[in-house]
N, C-alpha and C positions, 0 to 999 in steps of 0.2 A: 152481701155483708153479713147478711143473720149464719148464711150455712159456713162462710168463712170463721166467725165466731166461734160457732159450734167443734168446726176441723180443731180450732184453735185449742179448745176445752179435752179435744179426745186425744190430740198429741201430747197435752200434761199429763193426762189420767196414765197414755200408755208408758209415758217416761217417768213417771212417778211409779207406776207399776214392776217395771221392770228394771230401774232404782233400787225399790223399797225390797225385790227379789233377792237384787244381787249381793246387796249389804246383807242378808240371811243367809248366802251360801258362802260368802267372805267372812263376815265376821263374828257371825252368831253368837257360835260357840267360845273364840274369846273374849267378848262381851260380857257373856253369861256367865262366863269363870272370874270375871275381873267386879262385878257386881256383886254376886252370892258364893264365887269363892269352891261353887263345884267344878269340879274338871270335868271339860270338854267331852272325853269318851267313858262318861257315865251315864247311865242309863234313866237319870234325873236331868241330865245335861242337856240328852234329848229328846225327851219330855217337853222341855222347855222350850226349845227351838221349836217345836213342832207347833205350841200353843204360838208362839209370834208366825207363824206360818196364817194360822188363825187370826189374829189381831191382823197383819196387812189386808187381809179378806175383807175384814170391817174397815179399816182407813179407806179402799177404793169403795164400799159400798156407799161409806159417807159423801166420800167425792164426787160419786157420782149424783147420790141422791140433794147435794148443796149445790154441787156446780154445775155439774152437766144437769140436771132436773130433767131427766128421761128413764126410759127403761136401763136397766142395769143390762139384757138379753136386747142387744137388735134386734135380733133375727128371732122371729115367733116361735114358739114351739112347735114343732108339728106332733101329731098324738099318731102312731103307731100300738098293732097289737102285739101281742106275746109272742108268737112266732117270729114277728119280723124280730123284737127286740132280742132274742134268742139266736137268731141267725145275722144278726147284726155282730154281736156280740163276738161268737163263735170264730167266724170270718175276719176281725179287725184282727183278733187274738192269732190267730194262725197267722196272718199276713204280716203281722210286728213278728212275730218270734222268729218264723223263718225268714224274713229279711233280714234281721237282726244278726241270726246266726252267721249266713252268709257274708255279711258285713263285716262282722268280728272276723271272722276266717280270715277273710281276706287283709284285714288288718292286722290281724297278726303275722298271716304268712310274709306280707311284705317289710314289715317293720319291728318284727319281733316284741311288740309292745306288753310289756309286765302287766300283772293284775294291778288295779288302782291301792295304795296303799292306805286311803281313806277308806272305800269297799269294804276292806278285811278290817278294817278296825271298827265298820260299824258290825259285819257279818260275825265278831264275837260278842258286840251286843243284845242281836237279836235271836241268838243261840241259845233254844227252847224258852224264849219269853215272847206268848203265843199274842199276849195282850200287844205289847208295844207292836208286832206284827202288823196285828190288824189296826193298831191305830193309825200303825205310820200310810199302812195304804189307804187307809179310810183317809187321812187328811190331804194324801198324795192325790188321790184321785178327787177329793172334792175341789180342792185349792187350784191343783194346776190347769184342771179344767176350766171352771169359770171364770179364771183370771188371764188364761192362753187362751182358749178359743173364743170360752165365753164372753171374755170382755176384748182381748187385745185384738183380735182375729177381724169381727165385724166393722171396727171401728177404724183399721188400716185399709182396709176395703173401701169406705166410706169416707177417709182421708184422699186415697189414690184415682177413688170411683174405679177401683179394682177386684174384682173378686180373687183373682190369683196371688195376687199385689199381699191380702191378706192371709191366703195361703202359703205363700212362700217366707215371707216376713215375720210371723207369728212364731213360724215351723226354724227358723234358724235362731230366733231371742232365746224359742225354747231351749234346742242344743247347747248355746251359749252361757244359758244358766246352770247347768251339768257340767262345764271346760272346770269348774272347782274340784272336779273328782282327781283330777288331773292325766288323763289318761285322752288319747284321740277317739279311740271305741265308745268314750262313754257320750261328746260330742255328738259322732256319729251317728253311732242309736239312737239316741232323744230326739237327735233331727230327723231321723228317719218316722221314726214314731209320728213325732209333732206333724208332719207332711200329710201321713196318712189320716191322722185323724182331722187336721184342719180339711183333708177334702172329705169327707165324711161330714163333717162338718155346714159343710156351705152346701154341700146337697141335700143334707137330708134334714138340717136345722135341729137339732137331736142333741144336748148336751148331756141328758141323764143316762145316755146309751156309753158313751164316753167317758163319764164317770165311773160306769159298772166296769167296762172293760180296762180301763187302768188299773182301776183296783184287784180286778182279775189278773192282770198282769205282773205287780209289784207283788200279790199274794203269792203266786205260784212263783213267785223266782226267788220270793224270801223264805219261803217253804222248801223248795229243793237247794238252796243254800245252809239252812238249817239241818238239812239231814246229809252232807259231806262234811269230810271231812276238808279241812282251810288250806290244807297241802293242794287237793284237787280244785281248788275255787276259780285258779286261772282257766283252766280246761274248760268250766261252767259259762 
């Protein structure tokens, strides 16, 4: 009865999570226009959006810390050294890009799919504003991490008494929260991403390694974004 309570407690946290997600990629930005009156794709607009990325951070930590009354991390930390977290690193990063690449190819080649028309209208906001760059991946990477693997990941596991269960499951919410770009590729990718990192994840119990390399990942693609021109972006 106690460990069905508990399931009972991590199935809110995760549906309250990825709720409280999807209302931030639906509606934010109208929200935030309709409140303070600035438009959507200004670069205060999201700013702002970005800090309520932050505040849902805090709603589940309190959640957690009020009603589940456990660790916020299941799964322990394991402590690795430099080398490994460097070739950890290295390795995720290569494995996302080129699977990604491949991915996209192959979605476009079958389906002819346009670049996202959200993408381009963020990639003129981040167009040489180095700061907004690094914050957007600094919160990209801290946010989507301990709230996808770090929280939702263990806990479908521990709902299913599955480890894959939370591998797979984690790794398609994530994609799912990306279907606002509006595009199949962009889907695609994140699930593919999320896949890989929730198995990284469950093996190596490593979430600060995950946060480097996402950030690694959205820096360098907002960075060679920023140096093309918006003609070639689909190509990118």
């Amino acid at each position: 009865m106690k460990n069905f309570s508990l399931n009972g407690k991590y199935s809110i946290g995760i549906l309250l999570t990825f709720v409280l997600l999807a209302l931030l990629m639906l509606y934010a930005f109208p929200i935030i226009s309709f409140f303070t009156g600035i438009k959507s794709n200004t670069t205060l607009g999201f700013y702002i959006s970005r800090m309520v990325l932050w505040m849902i951070l805090l709603i589940i930590f309190i959640y957690n810390f009020v009603v589940e009354k456990g660790p916020f991390l299941l799964k322990e930390e394991k402590k690795y050294n430099a080398l490994f977290y460097a070739k950890a690193v290295i390795s995720l990063y290569l494995i996302c890009i080129l699977g990604n690449a491949f991915l996209n190819l192959l979605i476009h080649l079958t389906t002819l799919e346009s670049t996202s028309d959200k993408l381009l209208q963020f990639s003129i906001l981040f167009k040489n504003d180095y700061f907004l760059i690094i914050f957007t991946c600094f919160t990209a990477g801290v946010m989507e991490e301990l709230l996808m693997r770090g929280y939702i990941q263990p806990r479908i596991e521990k709902i299913y008494n599955s480890p894959m269960a939370g591998v797979i499951v984690s790794s398609l919410l994530f994609g799912i929260l990306h279907s606002t770009y509006g595009t199949i590729g962009q889907v695609v990718a994140t699930s593919f991403i999320g896949f890989i990192f929730a198995l990284f994840y469950k093996k190596y119990s490593n979430i600060k390694i995950l946060i480097i390399c996402h950030f690694m990942i959205d820096f360098i693609s907002l960075m060679i974004m920023n140096s093309i021109d918006f003609k070639h972006l689909s190509v990118f």
